[in-house]
C-alpha positions in Angstrom: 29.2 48.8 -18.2 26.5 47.5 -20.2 28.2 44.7 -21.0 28.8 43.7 -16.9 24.8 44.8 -16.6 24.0 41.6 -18.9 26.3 39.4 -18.2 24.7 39.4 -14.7 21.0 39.4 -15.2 21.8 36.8 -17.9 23.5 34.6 -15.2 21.2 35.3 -12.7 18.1 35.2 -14.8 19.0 31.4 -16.0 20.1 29.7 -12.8 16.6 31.8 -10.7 14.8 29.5 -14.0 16.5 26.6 -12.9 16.7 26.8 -9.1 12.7 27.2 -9.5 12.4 24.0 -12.1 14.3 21.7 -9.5 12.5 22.7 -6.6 9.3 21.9 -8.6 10.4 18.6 -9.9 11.6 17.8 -6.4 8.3 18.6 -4.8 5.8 16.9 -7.1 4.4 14.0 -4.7 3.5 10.3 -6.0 0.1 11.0 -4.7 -0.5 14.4 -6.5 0.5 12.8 -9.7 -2.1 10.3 -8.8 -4.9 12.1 -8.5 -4.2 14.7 -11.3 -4.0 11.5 -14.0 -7.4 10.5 -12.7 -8.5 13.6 -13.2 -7.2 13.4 -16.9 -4.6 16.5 -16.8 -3.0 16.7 -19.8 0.6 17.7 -18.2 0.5 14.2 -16.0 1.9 12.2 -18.7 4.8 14.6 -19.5 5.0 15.1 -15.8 5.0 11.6 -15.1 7.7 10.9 -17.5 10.4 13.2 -16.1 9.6 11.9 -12.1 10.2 8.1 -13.5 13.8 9.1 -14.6 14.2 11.9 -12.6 18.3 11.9 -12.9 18.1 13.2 -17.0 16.1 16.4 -15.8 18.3 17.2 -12.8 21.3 16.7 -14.9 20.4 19.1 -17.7 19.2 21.6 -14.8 22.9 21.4 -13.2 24.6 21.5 -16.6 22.4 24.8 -17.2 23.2 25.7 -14.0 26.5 25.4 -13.7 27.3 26.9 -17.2 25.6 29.8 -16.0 27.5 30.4 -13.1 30.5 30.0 -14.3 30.1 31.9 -17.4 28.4 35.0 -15.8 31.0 35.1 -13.2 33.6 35.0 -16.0 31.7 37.6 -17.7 31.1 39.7 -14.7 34.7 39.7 -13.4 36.4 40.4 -17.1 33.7 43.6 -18.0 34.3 44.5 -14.1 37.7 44.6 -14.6 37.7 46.5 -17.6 35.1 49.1 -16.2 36.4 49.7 -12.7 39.7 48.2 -12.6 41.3 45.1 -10.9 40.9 47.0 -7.2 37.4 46.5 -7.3 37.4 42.9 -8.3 37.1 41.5 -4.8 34.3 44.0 -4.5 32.6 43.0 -7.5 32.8 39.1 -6.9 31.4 39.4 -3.3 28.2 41.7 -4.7 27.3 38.8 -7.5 27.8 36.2 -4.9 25.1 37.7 -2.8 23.3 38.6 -5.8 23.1 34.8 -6.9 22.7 33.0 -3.9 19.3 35.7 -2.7 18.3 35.6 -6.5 18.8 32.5 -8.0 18.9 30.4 -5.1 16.9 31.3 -2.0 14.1 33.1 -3.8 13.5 30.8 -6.5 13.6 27.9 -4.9 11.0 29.0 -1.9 8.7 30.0 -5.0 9.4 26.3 -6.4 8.7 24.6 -3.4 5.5 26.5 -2.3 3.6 27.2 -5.8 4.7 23.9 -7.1 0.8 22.5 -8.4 0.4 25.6 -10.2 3.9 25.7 -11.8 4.6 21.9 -12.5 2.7 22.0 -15.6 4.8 24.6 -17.6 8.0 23.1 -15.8 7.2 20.1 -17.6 7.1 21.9 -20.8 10.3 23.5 -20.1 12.3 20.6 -18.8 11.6 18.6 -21.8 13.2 21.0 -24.3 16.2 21.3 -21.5 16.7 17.9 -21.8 16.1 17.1 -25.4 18.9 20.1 -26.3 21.7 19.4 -23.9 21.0 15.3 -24.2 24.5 14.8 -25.8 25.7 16.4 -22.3 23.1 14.4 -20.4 24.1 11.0 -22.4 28.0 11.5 -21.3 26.5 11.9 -17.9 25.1 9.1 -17.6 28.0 7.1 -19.1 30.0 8.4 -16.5 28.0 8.0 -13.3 25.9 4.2 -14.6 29.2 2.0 -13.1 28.8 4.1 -10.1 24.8 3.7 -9.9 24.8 -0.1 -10.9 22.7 -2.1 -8.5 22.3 1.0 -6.0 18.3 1.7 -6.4 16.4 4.1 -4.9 14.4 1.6 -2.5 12.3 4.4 -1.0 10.3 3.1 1.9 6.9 4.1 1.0 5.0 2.2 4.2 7.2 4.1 6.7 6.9 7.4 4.8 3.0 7.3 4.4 3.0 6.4 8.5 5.3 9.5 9.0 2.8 11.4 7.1 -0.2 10.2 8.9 1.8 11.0 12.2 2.5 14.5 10.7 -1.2 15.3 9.6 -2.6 14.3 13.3 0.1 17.0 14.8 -0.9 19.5 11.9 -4.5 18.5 12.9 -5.3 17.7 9.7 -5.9 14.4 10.9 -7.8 12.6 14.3 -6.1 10.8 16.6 -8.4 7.8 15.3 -7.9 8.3 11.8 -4.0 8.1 12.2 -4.6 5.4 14.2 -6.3 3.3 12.2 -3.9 4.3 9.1 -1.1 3.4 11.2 -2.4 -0.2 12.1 -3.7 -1.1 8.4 0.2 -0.5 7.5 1.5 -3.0 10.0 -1.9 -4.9 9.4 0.3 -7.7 6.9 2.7 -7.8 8.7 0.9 -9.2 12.2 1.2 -12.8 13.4 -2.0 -14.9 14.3 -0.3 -15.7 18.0 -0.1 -12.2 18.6 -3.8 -11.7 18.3 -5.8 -15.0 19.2 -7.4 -16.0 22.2 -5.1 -18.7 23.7 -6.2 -21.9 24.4 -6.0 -21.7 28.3 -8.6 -19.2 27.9 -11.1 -20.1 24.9 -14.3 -21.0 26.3 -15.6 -24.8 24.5 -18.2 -27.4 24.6 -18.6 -30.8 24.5 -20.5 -32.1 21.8 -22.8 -34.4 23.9 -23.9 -31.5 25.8 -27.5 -31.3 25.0 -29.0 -27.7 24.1 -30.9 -28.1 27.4 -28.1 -28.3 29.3 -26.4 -25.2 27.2 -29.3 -23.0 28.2 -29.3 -24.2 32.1 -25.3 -23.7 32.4 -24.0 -21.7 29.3 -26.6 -18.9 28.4 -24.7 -16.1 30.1 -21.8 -16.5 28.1 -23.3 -14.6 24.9 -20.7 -16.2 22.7 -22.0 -16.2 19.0 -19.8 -18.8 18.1 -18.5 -21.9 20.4 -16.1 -24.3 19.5 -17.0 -27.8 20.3 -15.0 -31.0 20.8 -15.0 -34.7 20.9 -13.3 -36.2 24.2 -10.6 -33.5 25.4 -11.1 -29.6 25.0 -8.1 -29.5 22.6 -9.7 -31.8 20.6 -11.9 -29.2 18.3 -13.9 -30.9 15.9 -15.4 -27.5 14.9 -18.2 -24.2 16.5 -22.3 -23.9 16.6 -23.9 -21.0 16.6 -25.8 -19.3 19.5 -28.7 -19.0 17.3 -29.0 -22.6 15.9 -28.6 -23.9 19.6 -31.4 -21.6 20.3 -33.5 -22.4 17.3 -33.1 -26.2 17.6 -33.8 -26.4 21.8 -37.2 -25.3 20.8 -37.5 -27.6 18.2 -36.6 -30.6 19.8 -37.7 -30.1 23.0 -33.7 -30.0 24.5 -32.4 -33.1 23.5 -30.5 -32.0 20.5 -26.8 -32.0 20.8 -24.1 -29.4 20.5 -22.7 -32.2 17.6 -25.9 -32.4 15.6 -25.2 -29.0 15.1 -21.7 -28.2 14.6 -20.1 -26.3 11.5 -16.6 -27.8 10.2 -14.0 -24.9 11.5 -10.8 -23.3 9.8 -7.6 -24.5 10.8 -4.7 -22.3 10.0 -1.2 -22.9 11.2 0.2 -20.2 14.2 2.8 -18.5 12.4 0.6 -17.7 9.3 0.0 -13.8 8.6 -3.2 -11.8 9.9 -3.9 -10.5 6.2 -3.7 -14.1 4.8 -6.7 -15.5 7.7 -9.0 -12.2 6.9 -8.5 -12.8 3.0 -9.8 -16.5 3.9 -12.2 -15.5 6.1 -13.9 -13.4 3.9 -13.5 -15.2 0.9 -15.4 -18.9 3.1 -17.8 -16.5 4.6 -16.8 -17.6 8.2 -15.9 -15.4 11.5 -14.1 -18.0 13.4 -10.7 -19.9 12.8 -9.2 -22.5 14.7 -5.3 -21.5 15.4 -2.6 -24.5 15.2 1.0 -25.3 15.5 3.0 -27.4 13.0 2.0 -30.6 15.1 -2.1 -29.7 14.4 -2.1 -29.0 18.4 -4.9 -26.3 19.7 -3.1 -22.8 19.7 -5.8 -20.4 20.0 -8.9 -19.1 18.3 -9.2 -16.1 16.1 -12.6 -14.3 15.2 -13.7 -12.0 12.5 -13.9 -9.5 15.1 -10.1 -10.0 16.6 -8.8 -9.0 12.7 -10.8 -6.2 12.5 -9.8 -4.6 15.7 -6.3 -5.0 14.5 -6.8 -3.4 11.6 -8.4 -0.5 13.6 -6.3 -0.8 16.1 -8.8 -0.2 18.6 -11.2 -2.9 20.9 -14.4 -3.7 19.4 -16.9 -3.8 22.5 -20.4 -4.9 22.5 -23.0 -5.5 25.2 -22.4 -8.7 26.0 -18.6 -8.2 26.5 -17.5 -8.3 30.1 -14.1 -7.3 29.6 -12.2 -4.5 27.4 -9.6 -6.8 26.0 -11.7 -9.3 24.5 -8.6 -11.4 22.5 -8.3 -12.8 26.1 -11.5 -13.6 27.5 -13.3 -16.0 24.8 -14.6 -16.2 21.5 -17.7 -13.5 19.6 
């Protein structure tokens, strides 16, 4: 009887260790990791380690496992034989199967998942002698299964996966509607074209550059465009943008007979198929809010402002007092 007693706890005891060890491992998060190496934990490394080649601790856990199993149901069944006969067998195996799957498989593996920060350290500890003692096991594995894994790698999709979880933490409400929002639209931020987000050219209000400042303060002044593109003969024709403030600054100066061209700033030209992220990278870098969008021809396209990018990357409007309409991409430039 004693014998069947040990057989069992021993059986149960080692696959309820390693039922809770792989529900740890498989719960550790990249971004947990993260932030406990900044912190300077000394378990990172060793826990860092075993997530990078994950498949060596999982296999020494289901080696353990599975000897376990098998050996303590081999043990069980001979000792319950030999202590209540073979008409209790059946009876027997049926009790450890309960007995294993509540105690070394549901239970543990609910612990695992739920207190997995405060046991992850000592599971790193433990997987590490696992694997060191059954790595003869663990290297016939691997022979076995590499042809099979050869070229097949785990390209996890981390972009849609952090948008799930932003999606996940607004319906938890650990997150605003806004804040998943704007995590949401900074993901697909790369990944926007410049014609989905300029103002066309149908629509983009221009100057010529012979108009006089005079003549901008007696016709255009209600506009409240910071920045106007200017051009030389027809409106596609953009040979660059003034600033309201300069306009303003030199009318008073020279009495109203300066011209939009004395004043004009060379513009960005960037062709219409180029990425969002590549104009805001250049925008930022030249220290200019307005770019001049083009086809492959150098034809007029459109006309993107600082402004446009960063309401994409928000994913919200940007609306200020001098904005007569919501959707802004479509009524002129800022």
């Amino acid at each position: 009887m004693l014998l069947l007693v040990v057989f069992a706890l021993v059986a149960i005891l080692v696959s309820f260790l390693c039922s809770v060890f792989e529900a740890v491992l498989l719960s550790i998060t990249p971004s947990w990791l993260a932030g406990i190496e900044q912190k300077g934990d000394r378990s990172a490394k060793r826990i860092k380690a075993l997530k990078d080649n994950i498949d060596r601790p999982l296999a020494a856990i289901l080696t353990l496992n599975t000897v376990a199993h098998t050996a303590g149901a081999a043990g069980v069944g001979a000792q319950a034989a030999v202590v209540f006969g073979n008409q209790y067998l059946g009876l027997v195996s049926a009790v450890m199967t309960v007995l294993i799957l509540v105690l070394s498989e549901i239970i543990p593996k609910t612990i695992g998942a739920t207190w997995w920060r405060q046991l992850a350290p000592m599971t790193a500890i433990c997987l590490n002698w696992m694997v060191r003692i059954l790595s003869p096991v663990i290297w016939c594995l691997e022979l076995l299964t590499s042809r099979m894994t050869h070229g097949h790698g785990n390209d996890s999709e981390l972009r849609a996966e952090i948008s799930a979880l932003a999606e996940l933490g607004r319906r938890q409400g650990e997150l605003a509607s806004e804040e998943n929002q704007i995590l949401k639209s900074l993901l697909r931020f790369r990944d926007g074209r410049l014609n989905t987000i300029m103002t066309p050219r149908t629509v983009v209000f221009s100057l010529a550059e012979s108009v006089t400042t005079a003549e901008y303060l007696e016709k255009y002044s209600d506009k409240g465009f910071s920045r106007i593109p200017v051009y030389e003969g027809e409106p596609d024709d953009i040979t660059g943008f003034v600033l309201r403030a300069e306009v303003l600054a030199a009318h008073h100066q020279s009495g109203g007979t300066a011209t939009l061209g004395s004043l004009r700033r060379p513009i960005i030209r960037i062709l219409d198929r180029e990425r969002v992220d590549s104009l805001f990278s250049r925008l930022v870098v030249e220290r200019s809010h307005i770019a001049l969008v083009v086809d492959e021809y150098g034809d007029m396209q459109g006309v993107v402002t600082l402004e446009d990018l960063i309401e994409t990357l928000l994913g919200m409007e940007i609306v200020d007092e001098c904005d007569r309409d919501v959707d802004i991409a479509y009524s002129g430039t800022t």
